[in-house]
N, C-alpha and C positions, 0 to 999 in steps of 0.2 A: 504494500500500500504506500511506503514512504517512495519505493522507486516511481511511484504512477504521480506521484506529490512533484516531485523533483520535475517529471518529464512535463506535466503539465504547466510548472513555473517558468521552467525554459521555455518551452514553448513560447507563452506569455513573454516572455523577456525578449526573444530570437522575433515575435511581430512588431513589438513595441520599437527596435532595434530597427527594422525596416520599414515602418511608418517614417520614423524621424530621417532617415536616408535617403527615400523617395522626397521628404519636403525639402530636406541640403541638396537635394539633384535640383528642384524644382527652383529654389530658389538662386542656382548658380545657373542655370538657361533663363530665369528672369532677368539674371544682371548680366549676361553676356547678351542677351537679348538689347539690354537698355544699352551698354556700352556701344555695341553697331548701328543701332539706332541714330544715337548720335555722332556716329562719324559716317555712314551710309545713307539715313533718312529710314522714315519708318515705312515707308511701302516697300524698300529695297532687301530691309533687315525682314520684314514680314514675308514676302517671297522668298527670301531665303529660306528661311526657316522650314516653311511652308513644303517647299520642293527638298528641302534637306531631310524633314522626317518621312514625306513621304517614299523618297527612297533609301531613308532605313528600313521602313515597314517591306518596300520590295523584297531590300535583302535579306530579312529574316522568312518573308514566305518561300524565295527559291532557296535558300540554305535547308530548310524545312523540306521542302518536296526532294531538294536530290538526298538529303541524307535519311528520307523514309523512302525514298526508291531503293536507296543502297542498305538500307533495314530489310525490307522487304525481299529481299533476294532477286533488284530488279524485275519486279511485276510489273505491265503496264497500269498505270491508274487511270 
C-alpha cells in the first residue's frame, strides 16, 4: 500500500513538473514571439510562426507514418 502511496505522489509531482514546463515553453515562444515582432513587425513575426508550427506538425505526422510503416513490417496503409 505505501508502494501504491509513493507511485501515486510521483505521479502527482512528475504532472505538476510538466504543467509548469509547458507554461516556461509557453512563455519563452511569447517573448521570442515579442522580441521578432519588434525587429520584423507583427504580421511578419505572425506568418512566421504560423508556417513555422505548421511544418512542425508536418514533420511529426511523416516521422509518425514512416516509423509505423517500419513498425509495421512495411504494410501498405
Amino acid at each position: 500500500m505505501a508502494a501504491l502511496q509513493r507511485a501515486r505522489i510521483t505521479a502527482i509531482l512528475y504532472g505538476l513538473a510538466a504543467i509548469f514546463a509547458l507554461c516556461g515553453v509557453g512563455f519563452l515562444i511569447g517573448a521570442v514571439y515579442i522580441w521578432l515582432a519588434a525587429r520584423y513587425g507583427p504580421l511578419a513575426t505572425s506568418l512566421g510562426f504560423g508556417i513555422g508550427f505548421l511544418v512542425i506538425a508536418g514533420l511529426i505526422i511523416v516521422i509518425h507514418k514512416l516509423t509505423a510503416s517500419a513498425r509495421d513490417g512495411d504494410r501498405p496503409t
